[in-house]
DRENSETI-674560 format. One record per residue (C-alpha): z, y, x; residue number from 1. Coordinates in Angstrom, 2 decimals, decimal comma, m for minus. Each point is the difference from the previous one (the first is absolute). Layout:
BEGIN
PT        pz        py        px   num
PT         Z         Y         X   NUM
...
//
This chain:
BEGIN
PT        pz        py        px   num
PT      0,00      0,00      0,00     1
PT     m1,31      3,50      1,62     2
PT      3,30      2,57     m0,40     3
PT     m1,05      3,74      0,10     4
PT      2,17      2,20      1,63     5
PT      2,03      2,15     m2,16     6
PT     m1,96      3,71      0,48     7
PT     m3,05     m1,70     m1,37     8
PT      1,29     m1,61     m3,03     9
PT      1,75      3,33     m0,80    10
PT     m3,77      1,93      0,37    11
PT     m1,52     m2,75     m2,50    12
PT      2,64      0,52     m2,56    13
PT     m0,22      4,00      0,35    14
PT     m3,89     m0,20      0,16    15
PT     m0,07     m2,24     m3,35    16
PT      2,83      2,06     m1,70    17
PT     m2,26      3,12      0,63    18
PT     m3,24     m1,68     m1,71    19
PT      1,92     m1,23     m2,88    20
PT      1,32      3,73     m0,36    21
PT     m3,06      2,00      0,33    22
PT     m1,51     m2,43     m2,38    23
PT      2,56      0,13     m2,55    24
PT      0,11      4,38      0,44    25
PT     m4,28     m0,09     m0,36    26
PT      0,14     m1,92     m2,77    27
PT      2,90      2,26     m2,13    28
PT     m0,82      3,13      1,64    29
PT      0,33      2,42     m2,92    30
PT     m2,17      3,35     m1,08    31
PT      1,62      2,39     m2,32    32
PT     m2,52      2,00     m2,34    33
PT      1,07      2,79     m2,24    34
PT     m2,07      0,51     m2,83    35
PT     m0,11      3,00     m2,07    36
PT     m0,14     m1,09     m3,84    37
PT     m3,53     m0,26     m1,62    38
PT     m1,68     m0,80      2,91    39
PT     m1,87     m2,93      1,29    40
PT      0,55     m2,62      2,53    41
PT     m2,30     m2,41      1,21    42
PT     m0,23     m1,90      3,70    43
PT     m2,11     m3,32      0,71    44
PT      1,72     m3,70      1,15    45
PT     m1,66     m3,40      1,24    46
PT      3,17     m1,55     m2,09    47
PT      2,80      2,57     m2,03    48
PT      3,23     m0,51     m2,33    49
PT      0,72      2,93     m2,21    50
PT      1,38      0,54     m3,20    51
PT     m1,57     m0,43     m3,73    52
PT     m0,34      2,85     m1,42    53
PT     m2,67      1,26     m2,98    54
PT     m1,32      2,82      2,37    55
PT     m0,77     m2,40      3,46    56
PT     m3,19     m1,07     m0,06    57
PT     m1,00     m2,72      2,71    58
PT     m3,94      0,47      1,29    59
PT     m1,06     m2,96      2,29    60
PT     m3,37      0,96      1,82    61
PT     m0,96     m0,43      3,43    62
PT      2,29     m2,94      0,72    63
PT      2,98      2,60     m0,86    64
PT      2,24      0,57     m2,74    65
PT     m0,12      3,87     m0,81    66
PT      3,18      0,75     m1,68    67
PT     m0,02      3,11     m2,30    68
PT      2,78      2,14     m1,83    69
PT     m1,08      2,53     m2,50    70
PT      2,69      2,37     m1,08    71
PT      2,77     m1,14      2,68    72
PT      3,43      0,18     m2,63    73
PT      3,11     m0,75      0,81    74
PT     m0,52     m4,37     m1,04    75
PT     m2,46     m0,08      2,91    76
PT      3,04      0,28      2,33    77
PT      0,42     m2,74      2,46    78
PT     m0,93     m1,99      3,05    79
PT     m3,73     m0,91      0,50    80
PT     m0,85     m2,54      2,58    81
PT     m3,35      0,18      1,69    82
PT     m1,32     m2,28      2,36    83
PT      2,96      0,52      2,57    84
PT      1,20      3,23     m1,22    85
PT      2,93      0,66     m2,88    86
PT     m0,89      3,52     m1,80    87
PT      2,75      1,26     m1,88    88
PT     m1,39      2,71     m2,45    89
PT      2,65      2,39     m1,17    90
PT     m0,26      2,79     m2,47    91
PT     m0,14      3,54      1,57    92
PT      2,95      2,56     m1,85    93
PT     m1,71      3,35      1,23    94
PT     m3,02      1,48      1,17    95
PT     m0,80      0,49      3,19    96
PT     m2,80      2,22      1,90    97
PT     m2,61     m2,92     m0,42    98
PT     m3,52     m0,26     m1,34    99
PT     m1,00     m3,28     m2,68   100
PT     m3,62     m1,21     m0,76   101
PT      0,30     m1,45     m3,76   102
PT     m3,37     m1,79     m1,23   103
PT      0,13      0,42     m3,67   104
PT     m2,54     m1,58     m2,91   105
PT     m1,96      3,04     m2,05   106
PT      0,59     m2,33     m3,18   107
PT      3,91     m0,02     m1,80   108
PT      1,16      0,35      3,51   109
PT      3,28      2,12      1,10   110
PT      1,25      1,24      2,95   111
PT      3,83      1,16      0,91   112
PT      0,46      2,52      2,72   113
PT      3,50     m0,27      1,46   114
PT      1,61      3,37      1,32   115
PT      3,67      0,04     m0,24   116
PT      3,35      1,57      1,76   117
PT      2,97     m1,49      0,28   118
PT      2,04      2,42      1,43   119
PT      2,36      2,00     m2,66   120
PT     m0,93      3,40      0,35   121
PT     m2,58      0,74     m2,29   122
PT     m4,02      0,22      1,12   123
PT     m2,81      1,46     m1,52   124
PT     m3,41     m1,76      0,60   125
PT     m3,42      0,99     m0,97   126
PT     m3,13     m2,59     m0,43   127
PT     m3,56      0,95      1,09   128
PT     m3,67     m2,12      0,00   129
PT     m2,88      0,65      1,63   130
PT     m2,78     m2,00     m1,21   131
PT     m3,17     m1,49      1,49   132
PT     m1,73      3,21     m0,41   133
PT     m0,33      1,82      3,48   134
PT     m0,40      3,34     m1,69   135
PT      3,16     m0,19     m2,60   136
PT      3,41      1,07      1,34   137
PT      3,49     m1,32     m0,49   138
PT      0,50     m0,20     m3,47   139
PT      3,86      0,26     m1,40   140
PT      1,11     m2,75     m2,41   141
PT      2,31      0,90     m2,96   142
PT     m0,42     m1,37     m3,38   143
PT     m2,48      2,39     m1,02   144
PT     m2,67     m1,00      2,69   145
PT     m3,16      0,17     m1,89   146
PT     m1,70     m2,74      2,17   147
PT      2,44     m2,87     m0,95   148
PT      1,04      1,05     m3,47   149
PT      3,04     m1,96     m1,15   150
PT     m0,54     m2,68      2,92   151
PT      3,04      1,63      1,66   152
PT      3,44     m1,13      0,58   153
PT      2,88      2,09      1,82   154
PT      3,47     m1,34      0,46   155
PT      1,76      3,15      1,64   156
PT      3,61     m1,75     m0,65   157
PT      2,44     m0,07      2,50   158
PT     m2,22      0,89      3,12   159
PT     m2,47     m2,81     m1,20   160
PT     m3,49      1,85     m0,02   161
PT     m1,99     m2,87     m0,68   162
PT     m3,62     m0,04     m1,70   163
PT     m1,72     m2,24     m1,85   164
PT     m3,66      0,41     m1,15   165
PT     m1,20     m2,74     m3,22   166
PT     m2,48     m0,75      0,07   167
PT     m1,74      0,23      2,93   168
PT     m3,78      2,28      0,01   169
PT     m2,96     m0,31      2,02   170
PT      0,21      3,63      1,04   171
PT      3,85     m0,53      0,52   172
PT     m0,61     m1,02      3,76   173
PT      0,88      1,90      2,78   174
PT      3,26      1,57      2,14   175
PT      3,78      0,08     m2,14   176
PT      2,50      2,14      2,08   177
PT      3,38     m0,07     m1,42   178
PT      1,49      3,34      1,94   179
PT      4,05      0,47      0,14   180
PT      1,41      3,14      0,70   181
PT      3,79      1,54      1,14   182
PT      0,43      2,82      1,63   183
PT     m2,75      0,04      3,14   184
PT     m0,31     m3,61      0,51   185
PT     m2,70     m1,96     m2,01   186
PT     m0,62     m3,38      0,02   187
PT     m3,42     m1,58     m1,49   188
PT     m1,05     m3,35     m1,31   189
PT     m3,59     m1,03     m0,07   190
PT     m1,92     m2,41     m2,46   191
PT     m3,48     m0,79      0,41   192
PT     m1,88     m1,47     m3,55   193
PT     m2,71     m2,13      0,37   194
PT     m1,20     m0,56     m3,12   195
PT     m2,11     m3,53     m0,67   196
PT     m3,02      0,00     m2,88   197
PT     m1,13     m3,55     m1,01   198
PT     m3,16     m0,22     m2,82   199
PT     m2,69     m1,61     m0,90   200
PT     m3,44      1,16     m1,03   201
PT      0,37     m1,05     m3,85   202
PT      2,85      0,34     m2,25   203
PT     m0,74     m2,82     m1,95   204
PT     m1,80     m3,08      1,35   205
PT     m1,40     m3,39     m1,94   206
PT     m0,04     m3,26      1,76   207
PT     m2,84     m0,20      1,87   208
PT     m0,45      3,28      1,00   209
PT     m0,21      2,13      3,74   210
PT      2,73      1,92      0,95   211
PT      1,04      1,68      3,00   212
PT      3,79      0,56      1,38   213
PT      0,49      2,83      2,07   214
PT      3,79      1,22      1,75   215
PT     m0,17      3,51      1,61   216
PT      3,59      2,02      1,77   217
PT     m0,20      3,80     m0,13   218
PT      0,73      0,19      3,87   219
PT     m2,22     m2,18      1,49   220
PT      0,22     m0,75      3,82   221
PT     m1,32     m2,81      2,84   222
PT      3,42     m1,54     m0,36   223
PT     m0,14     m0,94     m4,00   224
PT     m1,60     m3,55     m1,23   225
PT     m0,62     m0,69     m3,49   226
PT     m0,96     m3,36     m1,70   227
PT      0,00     m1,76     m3,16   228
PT      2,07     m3,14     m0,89   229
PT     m0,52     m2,39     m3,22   230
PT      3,20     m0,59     m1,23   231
PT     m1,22     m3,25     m1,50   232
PT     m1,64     m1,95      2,67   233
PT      1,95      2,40      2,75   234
PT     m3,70      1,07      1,27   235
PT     m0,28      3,18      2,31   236
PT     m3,37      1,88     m0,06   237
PT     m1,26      3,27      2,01   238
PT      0,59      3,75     m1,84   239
PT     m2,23      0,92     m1,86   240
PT     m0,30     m4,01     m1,83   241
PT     m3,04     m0,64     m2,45   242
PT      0,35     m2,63     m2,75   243
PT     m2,73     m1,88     m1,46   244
PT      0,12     m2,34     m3,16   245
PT      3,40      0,97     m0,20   246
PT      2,86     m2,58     m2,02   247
PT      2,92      0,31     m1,41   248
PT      2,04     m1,50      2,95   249
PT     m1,53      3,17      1,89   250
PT      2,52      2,78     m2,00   251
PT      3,01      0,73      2,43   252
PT     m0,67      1,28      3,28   253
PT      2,20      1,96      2,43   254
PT     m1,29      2,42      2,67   255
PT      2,33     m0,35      3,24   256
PT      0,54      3,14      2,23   257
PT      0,54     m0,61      3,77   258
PT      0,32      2,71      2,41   259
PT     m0,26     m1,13      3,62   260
PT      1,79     m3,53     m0,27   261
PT      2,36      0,91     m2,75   262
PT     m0,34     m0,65     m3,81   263
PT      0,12      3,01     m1,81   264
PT     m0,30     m0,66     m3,87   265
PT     m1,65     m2,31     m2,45   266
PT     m1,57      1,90     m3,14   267
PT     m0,93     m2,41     m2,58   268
PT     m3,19     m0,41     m1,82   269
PT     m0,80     m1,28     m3,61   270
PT     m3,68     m0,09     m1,13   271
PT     m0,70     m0,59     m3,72   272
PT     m2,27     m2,38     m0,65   273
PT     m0,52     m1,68     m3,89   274
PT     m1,84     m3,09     m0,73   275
PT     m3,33      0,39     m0,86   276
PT     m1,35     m1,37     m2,95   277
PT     m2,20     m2,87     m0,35   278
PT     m3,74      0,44     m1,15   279
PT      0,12     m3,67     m2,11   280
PT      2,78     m2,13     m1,25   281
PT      1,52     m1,99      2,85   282
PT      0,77     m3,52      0,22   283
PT      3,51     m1,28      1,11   284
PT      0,80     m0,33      3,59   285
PT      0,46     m3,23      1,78   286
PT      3,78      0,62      0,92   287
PT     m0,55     m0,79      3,60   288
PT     m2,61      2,73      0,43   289
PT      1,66      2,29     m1,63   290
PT      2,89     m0,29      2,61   291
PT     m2,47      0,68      2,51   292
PT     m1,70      2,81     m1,33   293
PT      3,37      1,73     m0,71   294
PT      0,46      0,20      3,78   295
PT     m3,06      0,56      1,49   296
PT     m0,63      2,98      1,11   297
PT     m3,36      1,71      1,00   298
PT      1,37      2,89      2,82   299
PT     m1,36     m1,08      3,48   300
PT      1,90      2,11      3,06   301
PT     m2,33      2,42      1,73   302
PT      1,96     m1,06      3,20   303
PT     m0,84     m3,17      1,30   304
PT      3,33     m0,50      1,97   305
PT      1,53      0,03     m3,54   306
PT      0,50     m3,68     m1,53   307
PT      1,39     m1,38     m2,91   308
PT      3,75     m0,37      1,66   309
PT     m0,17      3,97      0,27   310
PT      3,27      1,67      0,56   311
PT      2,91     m1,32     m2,82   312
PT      2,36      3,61     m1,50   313
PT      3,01     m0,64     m1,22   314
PT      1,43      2,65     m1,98   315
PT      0,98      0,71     m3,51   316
PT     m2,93      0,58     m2,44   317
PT     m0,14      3,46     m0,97   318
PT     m0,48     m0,52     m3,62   319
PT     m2,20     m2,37     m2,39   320
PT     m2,23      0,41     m2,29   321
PT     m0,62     m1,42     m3,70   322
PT     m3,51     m1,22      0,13   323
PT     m0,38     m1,19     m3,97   324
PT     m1,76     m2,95     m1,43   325
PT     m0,84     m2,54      2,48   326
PT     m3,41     m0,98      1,04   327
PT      0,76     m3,66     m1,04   328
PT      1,59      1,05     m3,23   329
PT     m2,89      2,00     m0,92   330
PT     m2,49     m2,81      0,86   331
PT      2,20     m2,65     m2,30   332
PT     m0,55      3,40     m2,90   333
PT     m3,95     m0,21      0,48   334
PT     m0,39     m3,81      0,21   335
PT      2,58     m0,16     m3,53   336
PT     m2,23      2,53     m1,82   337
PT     m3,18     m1,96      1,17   338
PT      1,45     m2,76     m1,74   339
PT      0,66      1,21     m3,25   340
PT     m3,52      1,98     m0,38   341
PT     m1,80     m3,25      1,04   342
PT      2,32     m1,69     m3,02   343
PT     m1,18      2,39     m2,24   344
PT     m3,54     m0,09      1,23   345
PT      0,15     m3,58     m0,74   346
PT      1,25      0,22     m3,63   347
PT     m2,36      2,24     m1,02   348
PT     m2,96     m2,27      1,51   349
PT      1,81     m2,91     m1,51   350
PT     m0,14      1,66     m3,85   351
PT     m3,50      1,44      0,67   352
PT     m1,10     m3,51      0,50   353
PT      1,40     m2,07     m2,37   354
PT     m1,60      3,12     m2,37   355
PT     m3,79     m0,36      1,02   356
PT      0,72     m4,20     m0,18   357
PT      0,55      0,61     m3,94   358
PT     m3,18      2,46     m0,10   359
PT     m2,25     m2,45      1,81   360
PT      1,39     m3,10     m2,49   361
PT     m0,32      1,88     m3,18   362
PT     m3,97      1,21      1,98   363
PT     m0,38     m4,13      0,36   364
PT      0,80     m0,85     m3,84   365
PT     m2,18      3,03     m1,15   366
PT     m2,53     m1,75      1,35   367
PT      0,60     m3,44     m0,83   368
PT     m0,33      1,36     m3,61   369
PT      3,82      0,14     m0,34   370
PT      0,38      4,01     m1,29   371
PT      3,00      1,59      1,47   372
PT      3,09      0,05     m2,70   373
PT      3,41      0,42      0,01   374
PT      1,53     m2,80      1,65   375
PT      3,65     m1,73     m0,43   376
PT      1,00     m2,78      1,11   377
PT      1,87     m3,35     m1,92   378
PT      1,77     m1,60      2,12   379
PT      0,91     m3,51     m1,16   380
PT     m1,56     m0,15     m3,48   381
PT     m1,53     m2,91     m1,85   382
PT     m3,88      0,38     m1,30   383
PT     m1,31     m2,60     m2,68   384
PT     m4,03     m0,12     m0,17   385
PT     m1,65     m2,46     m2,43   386
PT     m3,34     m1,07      0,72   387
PT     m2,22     m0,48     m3,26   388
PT     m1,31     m4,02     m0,20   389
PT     m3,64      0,63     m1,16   390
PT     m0,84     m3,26     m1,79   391
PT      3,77     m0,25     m2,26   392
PT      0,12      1,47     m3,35   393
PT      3,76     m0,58      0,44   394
PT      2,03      4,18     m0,30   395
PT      2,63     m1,50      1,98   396
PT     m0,74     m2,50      2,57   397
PT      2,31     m1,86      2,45   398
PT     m0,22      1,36      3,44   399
PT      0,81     m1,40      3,52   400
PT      2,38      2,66      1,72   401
PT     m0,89      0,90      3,37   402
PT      1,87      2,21      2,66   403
PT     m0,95      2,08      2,84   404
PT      2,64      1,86      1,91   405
PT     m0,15      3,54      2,21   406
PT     m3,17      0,86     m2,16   407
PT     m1,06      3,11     m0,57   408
PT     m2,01      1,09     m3,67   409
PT     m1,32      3,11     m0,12   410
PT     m0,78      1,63     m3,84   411
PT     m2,89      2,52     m0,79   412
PT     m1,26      1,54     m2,69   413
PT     m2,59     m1,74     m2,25   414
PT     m3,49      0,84      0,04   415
PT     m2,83      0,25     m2,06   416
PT     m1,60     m3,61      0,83   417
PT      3,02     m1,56      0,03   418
PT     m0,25     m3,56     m2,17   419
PT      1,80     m0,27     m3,10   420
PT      2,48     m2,44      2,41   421
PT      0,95      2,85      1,93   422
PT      0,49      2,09     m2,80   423
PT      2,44     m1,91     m1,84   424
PT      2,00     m0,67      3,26   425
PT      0,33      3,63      1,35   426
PT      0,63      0,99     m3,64   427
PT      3,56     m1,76      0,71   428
PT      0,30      2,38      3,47   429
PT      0,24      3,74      0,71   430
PT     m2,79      1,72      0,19   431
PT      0,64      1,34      3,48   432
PT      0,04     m1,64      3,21   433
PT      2,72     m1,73      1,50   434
PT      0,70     m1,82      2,99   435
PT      2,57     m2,68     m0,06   436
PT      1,61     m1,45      3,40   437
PT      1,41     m3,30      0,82   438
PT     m0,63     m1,26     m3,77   439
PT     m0,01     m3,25     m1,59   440
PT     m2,88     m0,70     m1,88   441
PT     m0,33     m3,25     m2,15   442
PT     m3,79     m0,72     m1,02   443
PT     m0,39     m2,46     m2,80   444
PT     m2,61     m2,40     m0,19   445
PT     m1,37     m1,76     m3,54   446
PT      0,59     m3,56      0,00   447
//
């Protein structure tokens, strides 16, 4: 056994003591953000724990999970671990001299603007915007602000100056300066707006149609990407994104903001598209196909690194839609009323027919020298017919009775040249003609 002397096994023992050390301290190092409330958060992990919250949204493109907090509040509190780092965000209290970027959806969008003291004396603080427009000043913000109406929202309570503006304009972009005053010393907080406009070029689309999706920022630089994503087959496509043949599973869409590496917001997108009515009655679907068809969809990416295992976003939906009667439930409506009119149809064909058989019968006995009559039927009646014996004197012979069953006798009329016979036999009858169905009739013979 090889014994090393003691200096050396003390050097191992320090040496692996030190790795084990630095690990663990890499590993839990911790970064404090403060966080002013209203703002957003967002930084990008390979692998990240973080608290569930409605307002985190979870973007996984490029291999990295882009995690995003809109409106920071005081739930999003709390440790964050990223890769090897532990972020603890914590709610700021006060203002500070500091400038925010805030990237804010032109559509039911809001946007707080944090400016508050916490010391006791009492402040005075006065808000100002300059917009887009090189050639318009600082404008002054009170209620009465002609550009924003009633969009305004002042707290002035308790050194808390904060704004809010609901909802968000196109033309609200632009520089927010919230400007405290006492005595000589002023202190200034900045906001910058970026507003985000998402449209398409129809208001009102029908299966089957072209559309085109466009996403635009009103401050526009080298560093900003913008792209589409399906939020049903998690898709991403180039800005601007054209449709063609469009479906039903092609509604919800989401614009996503990055500037530089960093996601900055995700404006959502919902196109309305109605069925569109079929030229002839359709048949029912095969159950099978109709699974298929219900998620196909016809949108091909225009970038051919772009597959079908595009980038998966997990986030809460922003809101749903009611989308009415159901394309199968209208197609089991058609195929029921098809139904019934071919019923109908058949009825009337049904009566029409049996109608022209009794014209062309009554045509048949016309000519067979049978004159059409009023006709009734006998149904089970008994007939006697004597036959005259032409060689017996006798008024009331014997006769031989014979039967014949499911006959039918038919009675006309007498005419002119009828034999004196005849005329004694249909003196016994009616004079008009009658048919008589399923009869007995018993003809008796002389003997």
């Amino acid at each position: 056994m090889i014994k090393f002397p003691l200096s050396f096994r003390m050097s191992v023992r320090i040496l692996i003591c030190f790795i084990c050390c630095f690990s663990e301290t890499t590993l839990t190092s911790e970064t404090i953000t403060l966080v002013a409330p209203g703002n957003d958060v967002s930084f990008s992990c390979s692998s990240r724990t973080e608290p569930q919250h409605e307002n985190i949204k979870i973007l996984h493109y490029l291999n990295k999970d882009h995690l995003y907090i809109k409106h920071f509040q005081q739930q999003n509190q709390g440790e964050y671990i990223c890769d090897d780092r532990k972020i603890k965000l914590e709610l700021k209290s006060a203002s500070s001299n500091d400038e925010s970027v805030l990237f804010r959806g032109s559509e039911g969008d809001s946007a707080f603007l944090f400016c508050k003291v916490l010391i006791s004396a009492s402040r005075t603080a006065t808000w100002f915007w300059k917009s887009r427009n090189p050639h318009e000043n600082h404008v002054k913000l009170t209620q009465d602000t002609a550009h924003f109406g009633n969009r305004l929202s002042f707290k002035n309570k308790d050194n808390d100056f904060s704004l809010s503006i609901s909802p968000i304009d196109w033309s609200d972009s632009g520089n927010y300066e919230c400007k405290r005053i006492k005595g000589s010393a002023i202190a200034k907080t900045l906001f910058k707006l970026v507003v985000v406009r998402v449209k398409s070029n129809s208001s009102q689309l029908t299966q089957g149609d072209d559309a085109e999706l466009k996403c635009e920022v009103s401050h526009q630089n080298q560093n900003i990407e913008l792209f589409w994503i399906n939020t049903e087959t998690q898709e991403h496509f180039p800005n601007p994104h054209h449709l063609k043949n469009v479906t039903m599973e092609q509604r919800n869409w989401t614009c996503a903001v990055f500037n530089g590496s960093d996601l900055k917001a995700l404006i959502p997108l919902t196109l309305n598209i109605s069925y569109s009515l079929p030229t002839t009655i359709p048949t029912p679907p095969n159950p099978t196909n109709a699974a298929s068809t219900l998620h196909h969809t016809s949108c091909e990416s225009h970038n051919p690194k772009q597959t079908r295992n595009g980038p998966e976003i997990h986030w809460t939906s922003p809101g749903s839609d009611s989308q009415g009667t159901s394309k199968p439930q209208k197609i089991l409506i058609f195929t029921g009323l098809f139904f019934i009119l071919g019923a109908l149809l058949s009825v009337v064909w049904w009566r029409q027919r049996a109608k022209n058989m009794e014209i062309y019968a009554q045509t048949e006995n016309s000519k067979k020298g049978c004159p059409a009559s009023v006709r009734r039927s006998v149904n089970y009646s008994e007939e006697n017919l004597s036959l005259k014996q032409e060689n017996s004197q006798d008024e009331s012979p014997a006769f031989v009775r014979d039967s014949v069953i499911y006959a039918e006798v038919s009675f006309r009329p007498k005419s002119d040249a009828a034999s004196s016979e005849l005329e004694s036999i249909s003196k016994k009858t009616a004079e008009e003609s009658e048919e008589v169905l399923y009869s007995t009739v018993n003809i008796c013979k002389s003997k």
